[in-house]
C-alpha positions in Angstrom: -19.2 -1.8 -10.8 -18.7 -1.0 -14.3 -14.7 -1.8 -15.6 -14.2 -1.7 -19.2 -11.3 -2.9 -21.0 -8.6 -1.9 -18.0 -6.1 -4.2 -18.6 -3.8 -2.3 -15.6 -6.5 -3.2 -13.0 -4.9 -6.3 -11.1 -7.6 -6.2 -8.2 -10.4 -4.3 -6.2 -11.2 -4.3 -3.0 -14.2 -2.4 -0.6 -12.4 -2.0 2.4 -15.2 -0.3 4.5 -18.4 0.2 4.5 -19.8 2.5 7.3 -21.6 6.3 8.5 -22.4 6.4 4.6 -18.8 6.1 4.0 -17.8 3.5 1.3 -13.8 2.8 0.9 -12.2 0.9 -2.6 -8.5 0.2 -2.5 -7.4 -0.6 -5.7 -4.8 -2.4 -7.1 -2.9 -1.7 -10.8 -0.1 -2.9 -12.6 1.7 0.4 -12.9 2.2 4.3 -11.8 -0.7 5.7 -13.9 -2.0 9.4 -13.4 -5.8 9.2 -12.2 -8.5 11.7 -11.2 -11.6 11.5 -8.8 -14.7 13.1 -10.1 -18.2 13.0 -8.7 -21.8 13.5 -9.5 -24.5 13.5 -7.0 -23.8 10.9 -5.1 -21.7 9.0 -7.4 -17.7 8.9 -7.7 -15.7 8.5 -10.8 -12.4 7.1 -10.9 -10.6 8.1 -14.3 -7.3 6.1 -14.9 -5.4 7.0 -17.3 -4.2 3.6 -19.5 -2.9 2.3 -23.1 
């Protein structure tokens, strides 16, 4: 997992991993817009942060 310089993320967790379903709660210090992209089989989280 890359995470670079995201000072509002407080903590990650993989909540579930099954019927090739993977599930992250996250946890941040703040209301912040986001937005869930993918590519293939990849997912993108973009969070918006200062």
């Amino acid at each position: 997992m890359l995470i670079t310089d995201l000072h509002l993320l407080r903590a990650y967790v993989m909540t579930s991993d099954r019927h090739g379903r993977t599930d992250f709660v996250l946890g941040l210090g703040d209301a912040v817009d986001f937005r869930v992209r993918n590519h293939g089989t990849a997912v993108f989280l973009d969070v918006r942060h200062w």
